[in-house]
N, C-alpha and C positions, 0 to 999 in steps of 0.2 A: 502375504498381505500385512500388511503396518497397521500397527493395536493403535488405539484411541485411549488414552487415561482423562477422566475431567476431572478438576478441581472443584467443589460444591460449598459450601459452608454458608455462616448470614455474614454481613458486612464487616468486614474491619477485624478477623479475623489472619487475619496475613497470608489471603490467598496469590496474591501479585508477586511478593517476599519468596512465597515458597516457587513460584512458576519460571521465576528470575533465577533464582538459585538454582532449580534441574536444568533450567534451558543455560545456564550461563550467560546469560545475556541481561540487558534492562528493557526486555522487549514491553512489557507490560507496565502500564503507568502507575506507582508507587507513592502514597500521598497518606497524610495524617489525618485525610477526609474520610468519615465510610461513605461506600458507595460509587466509588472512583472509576470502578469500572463496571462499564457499564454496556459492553461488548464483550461476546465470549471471542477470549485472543489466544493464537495456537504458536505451539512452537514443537521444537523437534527435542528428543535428549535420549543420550546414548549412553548407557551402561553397560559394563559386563559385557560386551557383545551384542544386546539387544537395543535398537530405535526403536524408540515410539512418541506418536505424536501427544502432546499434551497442550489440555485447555483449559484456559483462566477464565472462569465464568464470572460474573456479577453476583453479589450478596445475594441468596435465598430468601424471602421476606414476603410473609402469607398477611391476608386483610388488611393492603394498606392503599391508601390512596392516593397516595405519590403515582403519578404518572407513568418515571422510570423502574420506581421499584415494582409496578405491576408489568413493566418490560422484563424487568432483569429475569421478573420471577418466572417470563416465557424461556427466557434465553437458559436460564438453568435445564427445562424440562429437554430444550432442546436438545444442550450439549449431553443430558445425562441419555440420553435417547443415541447421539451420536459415538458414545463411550462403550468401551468392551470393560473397561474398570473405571471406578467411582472412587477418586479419594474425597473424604469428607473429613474437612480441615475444622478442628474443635480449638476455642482459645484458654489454657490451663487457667490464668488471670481471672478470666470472669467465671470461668463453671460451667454447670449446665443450664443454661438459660431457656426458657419457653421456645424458643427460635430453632435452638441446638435439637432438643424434643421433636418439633412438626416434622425440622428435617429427617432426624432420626427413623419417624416412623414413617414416610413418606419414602425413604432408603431401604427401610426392611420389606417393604413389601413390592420391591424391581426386585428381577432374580440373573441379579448381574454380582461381580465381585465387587464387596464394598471396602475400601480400605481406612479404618480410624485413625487420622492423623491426629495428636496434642500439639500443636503448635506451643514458640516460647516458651518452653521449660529448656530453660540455659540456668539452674544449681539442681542441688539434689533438696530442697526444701521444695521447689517448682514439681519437680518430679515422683514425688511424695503425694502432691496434693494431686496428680494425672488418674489416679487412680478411682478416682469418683466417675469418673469417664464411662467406666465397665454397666456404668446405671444406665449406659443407652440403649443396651441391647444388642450391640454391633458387634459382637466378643472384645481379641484383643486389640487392643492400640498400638500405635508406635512414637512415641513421643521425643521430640525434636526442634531444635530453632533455627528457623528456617534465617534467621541477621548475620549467625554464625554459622550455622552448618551441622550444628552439634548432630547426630540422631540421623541425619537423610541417608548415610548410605545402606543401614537396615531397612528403612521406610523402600526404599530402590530395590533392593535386591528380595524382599515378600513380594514387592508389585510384579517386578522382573519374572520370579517363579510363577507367578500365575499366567503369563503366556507359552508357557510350554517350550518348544524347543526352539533355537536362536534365530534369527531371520537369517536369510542370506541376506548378504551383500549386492543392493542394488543399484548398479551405475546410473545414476541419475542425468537423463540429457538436458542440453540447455534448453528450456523451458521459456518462451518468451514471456516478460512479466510486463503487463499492463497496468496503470496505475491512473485510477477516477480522482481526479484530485481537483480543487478550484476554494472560492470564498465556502463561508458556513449556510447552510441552510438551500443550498442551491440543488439541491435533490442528487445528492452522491449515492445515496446508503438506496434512496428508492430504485436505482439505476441497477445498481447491481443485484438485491432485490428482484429485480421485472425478469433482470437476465438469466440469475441462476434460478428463479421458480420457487423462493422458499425467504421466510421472514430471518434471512442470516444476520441481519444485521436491524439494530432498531431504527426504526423512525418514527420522528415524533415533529410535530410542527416547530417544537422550539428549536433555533439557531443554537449549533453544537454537541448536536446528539452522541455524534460520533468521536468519541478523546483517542482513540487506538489506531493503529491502520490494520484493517481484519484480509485475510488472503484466502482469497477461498478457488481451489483447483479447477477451472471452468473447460469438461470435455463432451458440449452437445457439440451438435451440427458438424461434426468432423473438425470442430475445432480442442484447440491444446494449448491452452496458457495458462500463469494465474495471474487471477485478477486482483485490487487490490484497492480497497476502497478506502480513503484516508480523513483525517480528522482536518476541517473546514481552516483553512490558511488566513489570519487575521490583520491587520491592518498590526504593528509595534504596539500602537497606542493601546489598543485595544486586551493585549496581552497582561492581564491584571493579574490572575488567577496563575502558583505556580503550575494547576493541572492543562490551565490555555498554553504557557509556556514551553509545555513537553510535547503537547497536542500539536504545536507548527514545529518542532523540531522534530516532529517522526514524519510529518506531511513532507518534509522538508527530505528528509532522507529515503522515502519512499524514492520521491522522483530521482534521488539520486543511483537509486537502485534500481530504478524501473529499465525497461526496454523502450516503449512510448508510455503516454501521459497523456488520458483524455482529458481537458480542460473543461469545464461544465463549469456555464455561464448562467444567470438568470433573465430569460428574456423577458419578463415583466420591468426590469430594472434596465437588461443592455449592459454595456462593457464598462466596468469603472476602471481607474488606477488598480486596483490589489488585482483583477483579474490580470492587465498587463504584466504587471510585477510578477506574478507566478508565472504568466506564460516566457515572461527573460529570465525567470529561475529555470525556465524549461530549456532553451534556448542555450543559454550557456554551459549547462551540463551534459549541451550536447545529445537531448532524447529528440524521441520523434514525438511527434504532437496531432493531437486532431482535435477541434475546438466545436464541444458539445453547446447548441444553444436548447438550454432544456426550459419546459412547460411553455414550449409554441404552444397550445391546445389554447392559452389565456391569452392569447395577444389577438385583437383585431385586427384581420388581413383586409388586402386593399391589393391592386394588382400587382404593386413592384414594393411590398413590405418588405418579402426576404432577401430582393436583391438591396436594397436599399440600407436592409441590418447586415447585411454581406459585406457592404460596401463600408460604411461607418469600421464593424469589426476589422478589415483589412488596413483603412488608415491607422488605427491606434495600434497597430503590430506591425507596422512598416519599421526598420526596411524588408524584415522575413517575415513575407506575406503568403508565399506560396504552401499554403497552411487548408488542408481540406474542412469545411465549416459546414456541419450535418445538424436539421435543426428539430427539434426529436419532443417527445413526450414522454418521460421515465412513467406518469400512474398512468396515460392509456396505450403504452408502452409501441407509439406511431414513431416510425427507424430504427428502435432501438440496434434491430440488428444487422440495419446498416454500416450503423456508428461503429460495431462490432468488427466487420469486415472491413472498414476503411481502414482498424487500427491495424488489423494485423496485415494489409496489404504496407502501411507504411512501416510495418515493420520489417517486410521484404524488400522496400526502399533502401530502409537504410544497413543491411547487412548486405549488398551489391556489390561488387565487384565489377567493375568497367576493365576491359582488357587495354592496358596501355597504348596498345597500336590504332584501336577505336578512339578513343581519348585523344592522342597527340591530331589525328584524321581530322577531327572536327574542331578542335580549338585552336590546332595553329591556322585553319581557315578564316575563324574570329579572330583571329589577333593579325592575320591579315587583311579583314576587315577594316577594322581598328586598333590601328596600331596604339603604345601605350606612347602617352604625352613626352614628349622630353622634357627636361629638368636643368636648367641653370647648361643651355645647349647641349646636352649628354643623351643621348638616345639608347632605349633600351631596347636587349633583344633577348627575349623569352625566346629557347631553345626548343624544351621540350617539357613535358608534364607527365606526373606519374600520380597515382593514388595511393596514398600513404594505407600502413595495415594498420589503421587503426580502428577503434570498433566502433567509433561513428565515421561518416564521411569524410573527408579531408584530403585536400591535393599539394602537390608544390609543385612550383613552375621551377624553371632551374633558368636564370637571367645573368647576364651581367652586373647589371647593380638593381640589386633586389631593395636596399634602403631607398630608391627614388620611385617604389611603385605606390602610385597614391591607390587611397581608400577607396574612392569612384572608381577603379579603373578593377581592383579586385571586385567590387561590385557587379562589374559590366561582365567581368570573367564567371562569376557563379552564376550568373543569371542566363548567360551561354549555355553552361553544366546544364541546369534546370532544363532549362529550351526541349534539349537532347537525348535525356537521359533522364528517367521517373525519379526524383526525390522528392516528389512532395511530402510536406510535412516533416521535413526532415532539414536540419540544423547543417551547413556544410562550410568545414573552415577551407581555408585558402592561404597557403604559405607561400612565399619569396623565399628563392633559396639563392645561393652564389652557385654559379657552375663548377 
């Protein structure tokens, strides 16, 4: 089994800094704000021969009346509940502050491994003054800077010893990854919430709760993915703040990372520009898609509402419409796990395999149907069709002159595929190749 370490400390202490630097990555959003994060975010980091997962919590911060900080302060108990070790990130700079205290004696009394990290002591006058630290009560420290590096690989190899003997080596299978992705405030964080059974991720009535994309490993009902709930995709304009800035650039590489990408729309509002816009970020990247309309529960129905919102959603995604549209409720959690099984069927769509001799059987009957247009008297003749190995869908006809096959005529071709052969929700290119 794979160790859990959390990150704890109060705000602005360089808990992001240090989670960036073991994971080697900038997975975690990094900002001169305290308070920045405000999702616990996970990553992987490998030492010495041992993985173990590690998580960046949100500032620790007791009696306040900030909203988020009385979130974070859940989100702390959680991950320190979820952890087999505790590092508790101390800043040399400021000392022991009241905050550093609560945490302190709120850590001595779990009886789990707690490890005292000094952040920022990069000279030897910094690391002089670490030594006030020993007043928490936690024994010793390990003092280090998390900008440079100085100190983390002693900080690693105490943590390391305390899991005992090495893990094995485990081959990790490809895992399908689902990603909740759409505008801010559209009920992301409560979706995934409803599904996994537990307050993983915060919600809060304000637009943009979520700045991280949080992954969390989802294996009820005999299903096996993860899931992947991402920070509210904003209009340019909108992108004021550099923490909204990193926030669309991680929503942005979710999808690019994903397998499918629920889209979650808000049916009190209906389809704007920005939801189109992320579903052709979706579209072009070539994922598969299934297009959540979440808090039906508030809409007054009438007999033909949902075909009617059906109907509206499928023109404003024309011309790839063949897009399954499940219309749900994340707080009284009505489809949810419809929505669930729709994705992971279209994810079966589009990892498919059509056997060539099927393939050429029904499309050269379409194209004897309808033949393709001629061009400046030139008549074309599509041979024969294969499915390319690529990891989304993708065919090539093999013609004579592939430069004169118009746009409508590949159209009529995919739309053939479709007919035929399950790809809903699923993005399929169409090549012209020379014989």
């Amino acid at each position: 089994m794979g160790k859990i370490v959390a990150i704890v400390g109060r705000p602005n202490v360089g808990k992001s800094t240090f989670f960036n630097r073991l994971t080697e990555s900038r997975q975690a959003i990094v900002d001169e704000v305290s308070g920045v994060t405000r999702d616990r975010h996970y990553g992987k980091v490998i030492w010495n021969g041992h993985e173990f997962s590690i998580i960046d919590t949100g500032g620790y911060i007791t009696n306040s009346d900030d909203v988020f900080e009385e979130e974070i302060r859940k989100q702390v108990i959680l991950a320190i509940d979820e952890a087999d070790v505790v590092v508790f990130l101390v800043d040399v700079i400021s000392g022991i502050t009241d905050l550093d205290a609560s945490v302190a004696a709120m850590l001595r009394k779990i009886n789990k491994p707690v490890v005292l990290v000094v952040n920022k002591v990069d000279n030897s006058q910094r690391l002089f003054e670490a030594s006030t630290f020993y007043g928490l009560g936690l024994g010793d420290y390990y003092p280090l800077s998390s900008i440079n590096g100085s100190g983390t690989g002693e900080a690693l190899d105490h943590l390391t010893s305390l899991f005992g003997d090495r893990l094995e080596e485990e081959e990790e299978e490809e895992i399908p990854r689902i990603a909740v992705v759409g505008r801010p405030n559209v009920g992301k964080s409560s979706l995934v919430n409803a599904l996994v059974g537990e307050e993983r991720n915060i919600v809060t009535p304000i637009s943009g709760t979520t700045r991280d994309s949080i992954n969390t490993r989802y294996t009820k009902f005999n299903h096996d993915f993860i899931l992947v709930d991402t920070a509210g995709l904003r209009k340019k304009a909108k992108v004021k703040e550099d923490l909204e800035f990193y926030s669309v650039m991680r929503s942005v590489r979710a999808i690019e990372h994903s397998d499918v990408c629920i889209l979650m729309i808000d049916a009190t509002i209906g389809i704007e520009a920005q939801d189109v816009n992320v579903f052709h970020l979706i579209e072009r990247n070539s994922k598969g898609v299934v297009v959540l309309v979440n808090k039906w529960d508030l809409v007054e129905k009438e007999t033909r509402t949902m075909k009617d919102f059906e109907k509206k959603i499928k023109e404003r995604l024309e011309p790839f419409d063949d897009v399954p549209i499940i219309f749900v409720s994340a707080l009284t959690k009505q489809r949810i796990h419809k929505a669930l099984e729709v994705a992971i069927q279209v994810n079966k769509n589009r990892v498919q395999r059509i056997p060539t001799s099927k393939l050429n059987e029904v499309m050269q009957e379409a194209m004897e149907a309808n033949h393709p247009p001629s061009v400046k008297g030139k008549f074309i003749r599509i041979k024969y069709v294969t499915q390319l190995p690529t990891h989304a869908p993708a065919f090539a006809f093999y013609c004579n002159l592939p430069q004169y096959v118009r746009e409508s005529y590949k159209r009529y071709l995919e739309n053939k595929i479709r007919e035929h052969f399950p790809f809903t929700g699923v993005p399929i290119k169409i090549f012209m190749r020379k014989k």
